[in-house]
Kinemage of the C-alpha trace (Angstrom):
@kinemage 1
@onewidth
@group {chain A} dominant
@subgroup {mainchain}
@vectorlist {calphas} color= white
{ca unk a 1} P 34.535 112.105 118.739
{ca unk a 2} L 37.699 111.308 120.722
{ca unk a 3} L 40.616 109.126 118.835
{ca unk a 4} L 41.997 106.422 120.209
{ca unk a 5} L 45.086 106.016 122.367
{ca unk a 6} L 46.731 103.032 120.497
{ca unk a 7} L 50.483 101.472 120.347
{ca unk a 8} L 52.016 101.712 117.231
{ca unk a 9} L 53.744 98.087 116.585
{ca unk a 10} L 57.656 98.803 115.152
{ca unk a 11} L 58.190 98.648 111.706
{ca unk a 12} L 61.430 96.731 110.996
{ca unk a 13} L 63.416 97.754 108.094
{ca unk a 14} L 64.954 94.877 105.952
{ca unk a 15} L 67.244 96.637 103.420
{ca unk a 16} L 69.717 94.391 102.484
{ca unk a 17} L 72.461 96.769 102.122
{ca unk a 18} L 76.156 96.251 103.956
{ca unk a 19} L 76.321 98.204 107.815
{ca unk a 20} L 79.605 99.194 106.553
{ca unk a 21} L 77.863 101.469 103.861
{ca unk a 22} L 75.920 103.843 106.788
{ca unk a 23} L 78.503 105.940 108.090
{ca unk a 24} L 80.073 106.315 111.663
{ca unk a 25} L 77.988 105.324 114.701
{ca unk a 26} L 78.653 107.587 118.166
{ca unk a 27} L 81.858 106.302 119.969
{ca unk a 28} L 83.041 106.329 123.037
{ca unk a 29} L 85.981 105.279 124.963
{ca unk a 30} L 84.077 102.081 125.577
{ca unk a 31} L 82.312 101.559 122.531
{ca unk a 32} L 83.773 100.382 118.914
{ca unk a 33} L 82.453 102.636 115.538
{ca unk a 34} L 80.117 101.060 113.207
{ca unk a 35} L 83.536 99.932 111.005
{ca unk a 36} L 84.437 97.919 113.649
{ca unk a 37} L 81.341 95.453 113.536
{ca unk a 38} L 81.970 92.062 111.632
{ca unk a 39} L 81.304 91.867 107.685
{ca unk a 40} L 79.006 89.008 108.026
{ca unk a 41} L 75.642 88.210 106.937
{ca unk a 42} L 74.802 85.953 109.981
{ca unk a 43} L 72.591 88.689 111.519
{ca unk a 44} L 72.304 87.209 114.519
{ca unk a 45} L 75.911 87.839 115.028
{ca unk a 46} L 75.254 91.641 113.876
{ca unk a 47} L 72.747 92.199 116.090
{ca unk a 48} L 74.921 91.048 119.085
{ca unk a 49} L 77.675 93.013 117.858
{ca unk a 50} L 75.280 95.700 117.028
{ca unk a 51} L 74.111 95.644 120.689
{ca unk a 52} L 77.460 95.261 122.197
{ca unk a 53} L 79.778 97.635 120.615
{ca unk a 54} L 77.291 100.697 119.607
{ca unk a 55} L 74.819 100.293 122.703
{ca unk a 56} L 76.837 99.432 125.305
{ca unk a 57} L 75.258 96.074 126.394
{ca unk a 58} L 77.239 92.902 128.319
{ca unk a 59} L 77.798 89.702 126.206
{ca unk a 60} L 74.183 88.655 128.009
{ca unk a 61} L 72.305 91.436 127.914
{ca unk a 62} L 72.910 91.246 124.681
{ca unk a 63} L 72.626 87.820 123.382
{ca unk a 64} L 69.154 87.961 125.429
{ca unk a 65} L 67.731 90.992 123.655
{ca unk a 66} L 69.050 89.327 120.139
{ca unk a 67} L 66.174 86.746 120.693
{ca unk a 68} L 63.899 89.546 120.057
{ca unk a 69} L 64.767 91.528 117.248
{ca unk a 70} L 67.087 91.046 113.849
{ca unk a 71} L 69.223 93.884 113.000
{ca unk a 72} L 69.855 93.475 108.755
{ca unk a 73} L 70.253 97.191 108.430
{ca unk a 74} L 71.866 99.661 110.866
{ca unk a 75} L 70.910 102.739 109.360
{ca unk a 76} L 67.408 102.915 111.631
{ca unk a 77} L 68.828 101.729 114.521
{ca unk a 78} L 72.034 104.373 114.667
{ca unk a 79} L 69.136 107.041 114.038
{ca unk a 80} L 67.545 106.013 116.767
{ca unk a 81} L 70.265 105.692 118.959
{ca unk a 82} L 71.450 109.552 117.759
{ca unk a 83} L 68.000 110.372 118.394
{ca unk a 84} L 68.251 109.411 122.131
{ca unk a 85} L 71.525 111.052 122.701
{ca unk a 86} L 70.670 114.439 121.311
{ca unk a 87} L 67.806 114.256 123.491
{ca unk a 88} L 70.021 113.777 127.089
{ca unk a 89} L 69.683 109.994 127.601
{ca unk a 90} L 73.444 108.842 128.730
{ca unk a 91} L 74.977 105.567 127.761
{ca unk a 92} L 73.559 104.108 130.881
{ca unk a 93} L 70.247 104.914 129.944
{ca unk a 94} L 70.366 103.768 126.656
{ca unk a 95} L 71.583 99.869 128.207
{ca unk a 96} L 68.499 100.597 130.083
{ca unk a 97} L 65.792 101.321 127.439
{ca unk a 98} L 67.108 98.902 124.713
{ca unk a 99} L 67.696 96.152 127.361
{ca unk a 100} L 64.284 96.582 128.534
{ca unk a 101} L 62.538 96.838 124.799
{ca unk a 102} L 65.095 95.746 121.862
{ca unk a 103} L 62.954 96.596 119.222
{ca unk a 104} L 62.854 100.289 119.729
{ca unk a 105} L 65.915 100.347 117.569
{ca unk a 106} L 63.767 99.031 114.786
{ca unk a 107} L 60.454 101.426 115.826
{ca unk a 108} L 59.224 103.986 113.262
{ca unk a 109} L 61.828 106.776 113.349
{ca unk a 110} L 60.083 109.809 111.529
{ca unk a 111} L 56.648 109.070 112.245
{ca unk a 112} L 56.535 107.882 116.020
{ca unk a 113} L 59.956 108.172 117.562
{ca unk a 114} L 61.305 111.527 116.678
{ca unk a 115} L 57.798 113.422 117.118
{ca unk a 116} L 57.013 111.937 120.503
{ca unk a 117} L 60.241 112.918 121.655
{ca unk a 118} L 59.720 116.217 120.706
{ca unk a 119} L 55.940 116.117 121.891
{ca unk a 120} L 57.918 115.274 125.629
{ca unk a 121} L 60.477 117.888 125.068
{ca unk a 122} L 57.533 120.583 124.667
{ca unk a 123} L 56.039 119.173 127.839
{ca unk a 124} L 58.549 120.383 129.634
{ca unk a 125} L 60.743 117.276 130.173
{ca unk a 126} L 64.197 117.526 130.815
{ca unk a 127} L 67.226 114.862 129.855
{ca unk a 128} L 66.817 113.725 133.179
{ca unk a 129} L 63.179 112.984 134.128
{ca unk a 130} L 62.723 111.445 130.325
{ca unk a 131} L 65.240 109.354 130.838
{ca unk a 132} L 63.586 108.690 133.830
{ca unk a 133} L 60.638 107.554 132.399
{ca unk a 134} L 60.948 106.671 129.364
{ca unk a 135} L 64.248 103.637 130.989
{ca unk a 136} L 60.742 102.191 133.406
{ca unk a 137} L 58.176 102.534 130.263
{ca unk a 138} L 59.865 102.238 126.874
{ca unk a 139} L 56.768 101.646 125.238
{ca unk a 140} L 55.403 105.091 125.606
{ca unk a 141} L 57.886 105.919 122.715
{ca unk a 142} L 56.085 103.727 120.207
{ca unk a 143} L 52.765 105.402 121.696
{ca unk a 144} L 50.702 107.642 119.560
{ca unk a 145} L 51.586 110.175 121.847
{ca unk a 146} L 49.991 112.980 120.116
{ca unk a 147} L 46.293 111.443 120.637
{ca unk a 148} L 47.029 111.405 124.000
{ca unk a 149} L 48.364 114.826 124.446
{ca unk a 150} L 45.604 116.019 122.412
{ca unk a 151} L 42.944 114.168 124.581
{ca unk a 152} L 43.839 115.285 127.955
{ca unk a 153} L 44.414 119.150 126.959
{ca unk a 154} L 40.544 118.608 126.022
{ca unk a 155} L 39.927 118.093 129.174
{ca unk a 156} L 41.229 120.860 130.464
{ca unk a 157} L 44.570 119.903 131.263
{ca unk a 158} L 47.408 122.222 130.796
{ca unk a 159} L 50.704 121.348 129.672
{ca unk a 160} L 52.034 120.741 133.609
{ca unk a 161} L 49.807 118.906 134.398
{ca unk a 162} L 50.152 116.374 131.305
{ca unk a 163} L 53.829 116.210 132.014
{ca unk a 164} L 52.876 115.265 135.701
{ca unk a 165} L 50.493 112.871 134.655
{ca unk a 166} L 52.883 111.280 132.021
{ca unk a 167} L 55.873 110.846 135.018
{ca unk a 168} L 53.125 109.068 137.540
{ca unk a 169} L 51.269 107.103 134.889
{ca unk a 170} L 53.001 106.708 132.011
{ca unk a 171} L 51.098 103.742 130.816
{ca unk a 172} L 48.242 105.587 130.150
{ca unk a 173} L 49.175 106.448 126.593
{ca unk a 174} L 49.317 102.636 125.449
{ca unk a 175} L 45.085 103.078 126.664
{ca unk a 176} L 42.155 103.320 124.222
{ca unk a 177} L 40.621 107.089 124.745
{ca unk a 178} L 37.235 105.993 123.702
{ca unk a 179} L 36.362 102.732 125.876
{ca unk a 180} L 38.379 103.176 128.614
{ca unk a 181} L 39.121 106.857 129.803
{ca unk a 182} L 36.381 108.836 128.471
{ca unk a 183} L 33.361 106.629 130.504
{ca unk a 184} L 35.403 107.313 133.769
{ca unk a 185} L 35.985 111.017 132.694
{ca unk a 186} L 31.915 111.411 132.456
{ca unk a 187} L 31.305 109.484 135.441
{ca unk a 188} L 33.293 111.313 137.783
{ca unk a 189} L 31.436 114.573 135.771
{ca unk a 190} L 27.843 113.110 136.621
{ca unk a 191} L 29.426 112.879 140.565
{ca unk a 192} L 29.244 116.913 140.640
{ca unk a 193} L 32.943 117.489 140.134
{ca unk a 194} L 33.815 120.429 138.017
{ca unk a 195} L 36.730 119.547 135.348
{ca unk a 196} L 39.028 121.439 137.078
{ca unk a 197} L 38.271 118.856 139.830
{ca unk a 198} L 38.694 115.923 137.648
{ca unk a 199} L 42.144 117.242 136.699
{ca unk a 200} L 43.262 117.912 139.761
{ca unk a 201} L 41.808 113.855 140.529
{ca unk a 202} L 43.796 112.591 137.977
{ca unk a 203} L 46.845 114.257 138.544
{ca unk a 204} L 47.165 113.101 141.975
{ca unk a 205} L 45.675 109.680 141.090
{ca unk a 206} L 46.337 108.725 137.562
{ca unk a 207} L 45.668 104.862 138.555
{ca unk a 208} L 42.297 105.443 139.017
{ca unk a 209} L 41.927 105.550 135.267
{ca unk a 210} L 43.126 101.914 134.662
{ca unk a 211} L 40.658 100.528 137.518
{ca unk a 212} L 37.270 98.754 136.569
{ca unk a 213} L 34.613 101.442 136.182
{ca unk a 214} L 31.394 98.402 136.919
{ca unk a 215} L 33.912 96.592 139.022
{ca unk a 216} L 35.324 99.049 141.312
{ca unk a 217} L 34.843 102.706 140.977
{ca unk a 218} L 30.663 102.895 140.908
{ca unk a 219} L 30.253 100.214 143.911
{ca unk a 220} L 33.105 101.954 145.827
{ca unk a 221} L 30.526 105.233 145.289
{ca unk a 222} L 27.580 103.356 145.782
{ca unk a 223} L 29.009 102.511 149.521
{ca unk a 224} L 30.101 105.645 150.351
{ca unk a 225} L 27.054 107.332 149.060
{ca unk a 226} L 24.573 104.746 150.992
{ca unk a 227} L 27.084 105.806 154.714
{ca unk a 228} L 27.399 109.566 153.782
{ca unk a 229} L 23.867 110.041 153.086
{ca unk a 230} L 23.743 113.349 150.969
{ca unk a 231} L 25.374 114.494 147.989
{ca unk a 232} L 27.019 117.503 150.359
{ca unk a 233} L 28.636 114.803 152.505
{ca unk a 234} L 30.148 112.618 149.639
{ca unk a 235} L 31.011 115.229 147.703
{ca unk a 236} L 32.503 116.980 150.431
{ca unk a 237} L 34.671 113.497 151.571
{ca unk a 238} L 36.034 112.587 147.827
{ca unk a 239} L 37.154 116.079 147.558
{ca unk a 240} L 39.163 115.809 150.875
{ca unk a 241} L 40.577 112.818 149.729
{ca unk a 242} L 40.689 111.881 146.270
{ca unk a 243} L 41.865 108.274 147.195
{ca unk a 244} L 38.984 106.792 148.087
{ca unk a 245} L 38.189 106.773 144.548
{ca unk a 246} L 41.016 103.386 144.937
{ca unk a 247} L 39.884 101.925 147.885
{ca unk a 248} L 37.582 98.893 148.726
{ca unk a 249} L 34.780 100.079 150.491
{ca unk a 250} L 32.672 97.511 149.757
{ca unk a 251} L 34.551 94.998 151.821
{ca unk a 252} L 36.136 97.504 154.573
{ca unk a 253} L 34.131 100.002 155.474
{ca unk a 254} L 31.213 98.804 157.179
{ca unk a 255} L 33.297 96.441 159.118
{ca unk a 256} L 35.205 99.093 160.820
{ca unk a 257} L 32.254 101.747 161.153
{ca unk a 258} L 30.661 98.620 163.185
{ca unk a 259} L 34.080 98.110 165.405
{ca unk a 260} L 33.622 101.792 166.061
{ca unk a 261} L 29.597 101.483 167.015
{ca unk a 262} L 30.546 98.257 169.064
{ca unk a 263} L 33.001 100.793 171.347
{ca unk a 264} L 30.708 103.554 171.829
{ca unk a 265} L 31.646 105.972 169.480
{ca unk a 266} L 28.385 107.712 168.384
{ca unk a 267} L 27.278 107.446 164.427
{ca unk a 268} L 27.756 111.357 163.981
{ca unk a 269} L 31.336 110.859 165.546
{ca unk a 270} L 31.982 108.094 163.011
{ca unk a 271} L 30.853 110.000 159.667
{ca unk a 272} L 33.362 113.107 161.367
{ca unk a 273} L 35.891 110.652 161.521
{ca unk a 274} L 35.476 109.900 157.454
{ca unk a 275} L 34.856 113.619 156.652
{ca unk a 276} L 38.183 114.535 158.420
{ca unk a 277} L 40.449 111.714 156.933
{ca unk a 278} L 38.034 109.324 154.629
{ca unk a 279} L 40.947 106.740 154.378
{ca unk a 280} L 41.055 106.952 158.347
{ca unk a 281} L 38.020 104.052 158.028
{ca unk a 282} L 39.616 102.372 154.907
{ca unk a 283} L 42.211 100.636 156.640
{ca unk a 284} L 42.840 97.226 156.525
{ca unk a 285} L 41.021 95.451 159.487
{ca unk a 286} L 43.785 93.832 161.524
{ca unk a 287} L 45.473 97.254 160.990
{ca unk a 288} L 41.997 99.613 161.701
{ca unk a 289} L 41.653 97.200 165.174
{ca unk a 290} L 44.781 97.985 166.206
{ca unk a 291} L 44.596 101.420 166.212
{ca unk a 292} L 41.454 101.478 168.170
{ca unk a 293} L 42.291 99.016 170.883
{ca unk a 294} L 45.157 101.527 171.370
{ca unk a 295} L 43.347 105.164 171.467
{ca unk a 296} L 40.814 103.022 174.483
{ca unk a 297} L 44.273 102.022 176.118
{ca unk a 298} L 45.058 105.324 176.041
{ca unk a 299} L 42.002 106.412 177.627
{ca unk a 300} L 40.490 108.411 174.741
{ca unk a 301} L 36.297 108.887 175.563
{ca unk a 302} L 34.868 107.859 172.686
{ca unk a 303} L 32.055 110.127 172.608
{ca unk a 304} L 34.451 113.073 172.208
{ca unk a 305} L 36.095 114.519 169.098
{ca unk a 306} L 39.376 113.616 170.549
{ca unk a 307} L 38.363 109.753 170.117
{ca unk a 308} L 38.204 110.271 166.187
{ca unk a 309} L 41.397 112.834 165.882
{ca unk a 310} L 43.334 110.094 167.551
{ca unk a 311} L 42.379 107.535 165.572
{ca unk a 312} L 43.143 109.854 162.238
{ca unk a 313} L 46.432 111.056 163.833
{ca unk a 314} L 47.733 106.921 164.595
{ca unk a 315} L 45.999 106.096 160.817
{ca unk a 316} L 48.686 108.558 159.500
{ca unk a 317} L 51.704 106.276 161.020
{ca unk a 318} L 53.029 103.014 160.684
{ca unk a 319} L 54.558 101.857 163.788
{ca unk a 320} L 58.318 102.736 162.434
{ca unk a 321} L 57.093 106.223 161.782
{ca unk a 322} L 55.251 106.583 165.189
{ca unk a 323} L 58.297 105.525 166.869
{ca unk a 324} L 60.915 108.098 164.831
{ca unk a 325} L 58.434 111.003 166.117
{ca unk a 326} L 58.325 109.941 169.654
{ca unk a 327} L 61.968 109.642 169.336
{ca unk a 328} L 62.239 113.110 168.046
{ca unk a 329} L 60.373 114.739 170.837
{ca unk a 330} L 62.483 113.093 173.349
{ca unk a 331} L 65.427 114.526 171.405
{ca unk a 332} L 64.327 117.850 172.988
{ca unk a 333} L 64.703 116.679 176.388
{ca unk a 334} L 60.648 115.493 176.753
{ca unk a 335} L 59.998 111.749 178.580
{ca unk a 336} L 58.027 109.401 177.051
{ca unk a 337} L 54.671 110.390 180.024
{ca unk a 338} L 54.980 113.758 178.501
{ca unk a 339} L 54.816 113.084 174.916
{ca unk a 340} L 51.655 110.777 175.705
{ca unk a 341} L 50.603 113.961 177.360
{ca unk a 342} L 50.372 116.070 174.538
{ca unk a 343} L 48.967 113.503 172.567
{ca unk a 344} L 45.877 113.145 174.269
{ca unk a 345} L 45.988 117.267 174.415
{ca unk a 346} L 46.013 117.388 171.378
{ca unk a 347} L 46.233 113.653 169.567
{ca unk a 348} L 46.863 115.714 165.890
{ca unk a 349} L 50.562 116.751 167.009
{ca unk a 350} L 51.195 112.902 165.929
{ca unk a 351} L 50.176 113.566 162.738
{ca unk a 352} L 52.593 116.087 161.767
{ca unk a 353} L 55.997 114.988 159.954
{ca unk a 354} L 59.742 114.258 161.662
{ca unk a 355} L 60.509 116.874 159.845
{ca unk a 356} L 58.195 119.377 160.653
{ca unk a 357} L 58.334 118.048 164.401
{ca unk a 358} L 62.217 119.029 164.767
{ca unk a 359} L 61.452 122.191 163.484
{ca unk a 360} L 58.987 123.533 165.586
{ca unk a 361} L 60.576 122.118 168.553
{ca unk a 362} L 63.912 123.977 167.660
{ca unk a 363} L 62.621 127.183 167.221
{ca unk a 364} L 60.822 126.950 170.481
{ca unk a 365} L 63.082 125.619 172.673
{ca unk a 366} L 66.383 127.477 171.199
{ca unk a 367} L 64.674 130.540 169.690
{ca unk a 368} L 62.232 131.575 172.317
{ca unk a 369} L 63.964 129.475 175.289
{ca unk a 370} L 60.593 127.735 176.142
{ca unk a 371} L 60.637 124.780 178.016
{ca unk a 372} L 60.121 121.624 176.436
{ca unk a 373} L 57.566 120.984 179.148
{ca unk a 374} L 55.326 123.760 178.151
{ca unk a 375} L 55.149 122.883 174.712
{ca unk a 376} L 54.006 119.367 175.826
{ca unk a 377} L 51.115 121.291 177.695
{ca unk a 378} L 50.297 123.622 174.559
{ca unk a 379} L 51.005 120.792 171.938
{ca unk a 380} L 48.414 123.024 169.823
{ca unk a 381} L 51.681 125.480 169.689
{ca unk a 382} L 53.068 122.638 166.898
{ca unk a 383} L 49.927 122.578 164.189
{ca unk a 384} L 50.362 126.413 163.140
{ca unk a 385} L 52.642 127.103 160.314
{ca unk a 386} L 55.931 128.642 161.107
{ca unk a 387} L 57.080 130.909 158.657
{ca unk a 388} L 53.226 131.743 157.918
{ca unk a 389} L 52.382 132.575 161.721
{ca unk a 390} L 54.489 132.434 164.516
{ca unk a 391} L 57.965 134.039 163.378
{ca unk a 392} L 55.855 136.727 161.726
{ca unk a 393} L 54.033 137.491 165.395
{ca unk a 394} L 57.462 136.737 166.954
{ca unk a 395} L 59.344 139.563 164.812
{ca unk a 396} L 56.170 141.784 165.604
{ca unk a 397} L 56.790 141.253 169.263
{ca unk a 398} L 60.636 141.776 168.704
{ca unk a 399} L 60.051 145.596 167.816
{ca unk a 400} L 57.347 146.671 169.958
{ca unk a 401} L 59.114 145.008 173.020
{ca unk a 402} L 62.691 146.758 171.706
{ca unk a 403} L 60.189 150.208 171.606
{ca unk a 404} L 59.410 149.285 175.055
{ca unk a 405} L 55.658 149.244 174.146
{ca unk a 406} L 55.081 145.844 175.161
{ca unk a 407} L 56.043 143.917 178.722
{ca unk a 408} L 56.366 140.175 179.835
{ca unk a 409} L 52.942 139.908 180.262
{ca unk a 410} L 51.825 138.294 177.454
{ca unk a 411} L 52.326 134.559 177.072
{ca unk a 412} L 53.464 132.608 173.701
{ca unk a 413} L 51.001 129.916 173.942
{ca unk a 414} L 48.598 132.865 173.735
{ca unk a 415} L 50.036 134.937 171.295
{ca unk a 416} L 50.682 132.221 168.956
{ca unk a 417} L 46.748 130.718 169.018
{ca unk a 418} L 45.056 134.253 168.844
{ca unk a 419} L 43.002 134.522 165.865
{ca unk a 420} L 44.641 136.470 162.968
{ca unk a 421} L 41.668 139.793 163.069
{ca unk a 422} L 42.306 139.785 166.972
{ca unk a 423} L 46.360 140.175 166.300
{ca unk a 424} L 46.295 142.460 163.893
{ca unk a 425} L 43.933 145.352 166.095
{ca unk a 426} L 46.149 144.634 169.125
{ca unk a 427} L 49.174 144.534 167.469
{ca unk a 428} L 49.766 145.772 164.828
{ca unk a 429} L 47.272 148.488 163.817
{ca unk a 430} L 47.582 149.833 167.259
{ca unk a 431} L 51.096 150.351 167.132
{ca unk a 432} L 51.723 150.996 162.792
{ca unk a 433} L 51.651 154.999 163.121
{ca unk a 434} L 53.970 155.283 165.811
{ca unk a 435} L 56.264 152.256 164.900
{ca unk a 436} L 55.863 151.573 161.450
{ca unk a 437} L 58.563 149.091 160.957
{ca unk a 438} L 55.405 146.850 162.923
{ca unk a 439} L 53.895 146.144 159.663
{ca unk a 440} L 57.550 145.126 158.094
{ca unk a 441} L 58.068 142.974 160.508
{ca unk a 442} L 53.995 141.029 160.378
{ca unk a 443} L 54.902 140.636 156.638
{ca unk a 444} L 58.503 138.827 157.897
{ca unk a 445} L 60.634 141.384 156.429
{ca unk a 446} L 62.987 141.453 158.892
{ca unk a 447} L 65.087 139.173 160.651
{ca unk a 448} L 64.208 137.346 164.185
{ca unk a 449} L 67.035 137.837 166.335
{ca unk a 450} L 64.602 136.405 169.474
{ca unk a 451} L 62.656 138.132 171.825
{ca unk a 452} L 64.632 140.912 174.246
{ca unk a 453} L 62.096 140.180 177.194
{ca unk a 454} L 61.534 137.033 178.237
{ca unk a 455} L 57.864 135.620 177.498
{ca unk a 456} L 55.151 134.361 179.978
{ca unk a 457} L 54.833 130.914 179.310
């Protein structure tokens, strides 16, 4: 039987002993010792000087958070201040956490505090990143952290994976085990994921836990089920994207599956749309229109494949984004005609990052002195993985053509799309006996100094 995830209320100590008596708070150039604080038994005036001088808050800050707690004995709160500290919070932090939740300094020291610190610390958290989360969601302190721990490495969660969890969701330990995560945990079970599945779910979509299981998550399956037809089909989609799982199907998907039927794009076209990019169809409708009045500009057929990658590959942008990438290509020397060019060549260079776009287009152009033009033609050249692929093949090509066993005839556009079997025969177990730096150079262990013939393109 699973134990409940529950928040621990603080438990305020009331000793009525003089803050004098308690020894030496931390100091810093900035911040008075614990002598310094007034002898007075107003302790609404402690607290404020409390606040002030040994946490670091403003005159406000302070006076605000003294509306919520009563400090009568300093002893717990210079623990838990000490506690903090040895744990890598900085002052700045600590104006964070105790401006956001006053009463931690009150909170149960040895039973909650000090062990969930040290259940984070064996999570792998750093100073920095539980600082980081612990400044947005105080609360989690006062958690019963343990339960929580305890519950997830039942369900097959490993220790990374928690910590992961705890620095996307960290709400999710203030949530009751029993009524409100276990029923989704069996649910998604009963959908044919594996646990391994379900972690992998929840670590790259913790909210789904907090959404309404009747509410949300069953008639979000229910749709997608009743489109998808078989169990093969909607497993296969919510395992290609685990969002869906979020998303309101009920009210947006058959809307935009009927915008696509009303434009001529075949049923089997539409359910390869959702198997390629589910949330491609889960897009706002304003949004979802716009994107298909601009693939028919465009001149996309809607009966072929193209039609759908299109679609996926605009999905994927805002209009900001769409812009930087267009901008990027032209930063190669390619016009705006060509760019639309390789779009409808190949409408999933689009969906690529900036990032990856500069790349790709540096090494061709600069590396292998290709013309931007050609790459615009052979905008396939930009979906294959660089390091993985085509500087491998490259620094194959590098020593046969320095051996002399290889001439210009052989283009890149070629070279670079060949399936992986056909390279390997023609390339590089042809050639391994008598040049066996070929196999070296296929597992990149050797540098690319570019190619001493130049390439068909």
């Amino acid at each position: 039987m699973f134990l409940l995830i529950s928040v621990k209320l603080p438990q305020q100590l009331r000793r009525r002993t003089s803050p004098i008596c308690h020894g030496h708070l931390y100091s810093t150039s900035s911040l008075k010792p614990i002598s310094d604080l007034p002898n007075s038994t107003d302790t609404k005036s402690l607290t404020v000087s409390f606040l002030r001088n040994s946490c670091g808050l403003s005159l406000e800050l302070a006076t605000s958070a003294s509306k919520k707690l009563n400090i009568e004995n300093v002893e717990n709160p210079n623990s838990v201040l000490n506690l903090l500290r040895t744990h890598g919070l900085t002052q700045n932090h600590i104006i964070q956490l105790i401006s956001s939740r006053p009463l931690l300094l009150l909170a149960d020291l040895g039973n909650t505090l000090k062990p969930n610190m040290e259940l984070f610390k064996s999570l792998g958290f750093s100073g920095a990143n539980l600082a980081k989360m612990l400044t947005k969601y105080p609360i989690v302190l006062e958690s019963d952290a343990y339960t929580a721990v305890e519950f997830f490495r039942a369900h097959g969660f490993i220790d990374k994976q928690i910590k992961t969890l705890t620095m996307k969701f960290p709400p999710l330990y203030t949530y009751n085990a029993q009524k409100t995560l276990q029923p989704k945990l069996e649910f998604f079970k009963s959908l044919g994921l594996s646990d391994l599945e379900i972690t992998k779910l929840l670590s790259a979509r913790p909210n789904i836990l907090t959404r309404s299981l009747e509410k949300q998550i069953i008639p979000c399956i229910q749709e997608l089920r009743r489109f998808l037809g078989t169990d093969e089909n909607f497993l296969k989609a919510i395992r290609r994207c685990y969002g869906v799982f979020e998303s309101d199907a009920v009210h947006i998907l058959q809307p935009n599956i009927d915008m696509l039927i009303s434009r001529g794009v075949p049923q089997s076209l539409v359910l390869k749309l959702f198997l390629i990019r589910p949330l491609s169809l889960l897009i706002c409708g304003n949004r979802f229109s716009e994107i298909v009045n601009e693939v028919m500009k465009l001149g996309f057929d809607p009966n072929c494949l193209k039609f759908v990658l299109a679609i996926v590959s605009m999905a994927l942008n805002s209009k900001t984004l769409w812009e930087q990438k267009v901008k990027a290509f032209r930063s190669f020397g390619l016009s705006e005609d060509e760019i639309y060019s390789a779009f409808k060549r190949q409408p999933l260079c689009m969906a690529i990052s900036e990032k990856k776009i500069k790349k790709m287009m540096g090494f061709f152009v600069n590396k292998l002195k290709m013309k931007p033009s050609m790459i615009s033609k052979n905008p396939i050249l930009l979906l294959h993985s660089l390091e993985k692929r085509i500087i491998p093949r490259c620094l194959v090509l590098q020593v046969l053509m320095l051996k002399g066993l290889i001439k210009e005839d052989i283009g890149i556009p070629y070279m670079v799309t060949m399936a992986e079997k056909e390279f390997m025969v023609k390339f590089v177990s042809k050639y391994q006996n008598e040049v066996p730096d070929v196999v070296s150079a296929h597992q990149g262990k050797i540098e690319f100094q570019g190619l001493p013939i130049a390439m068909k393109m």
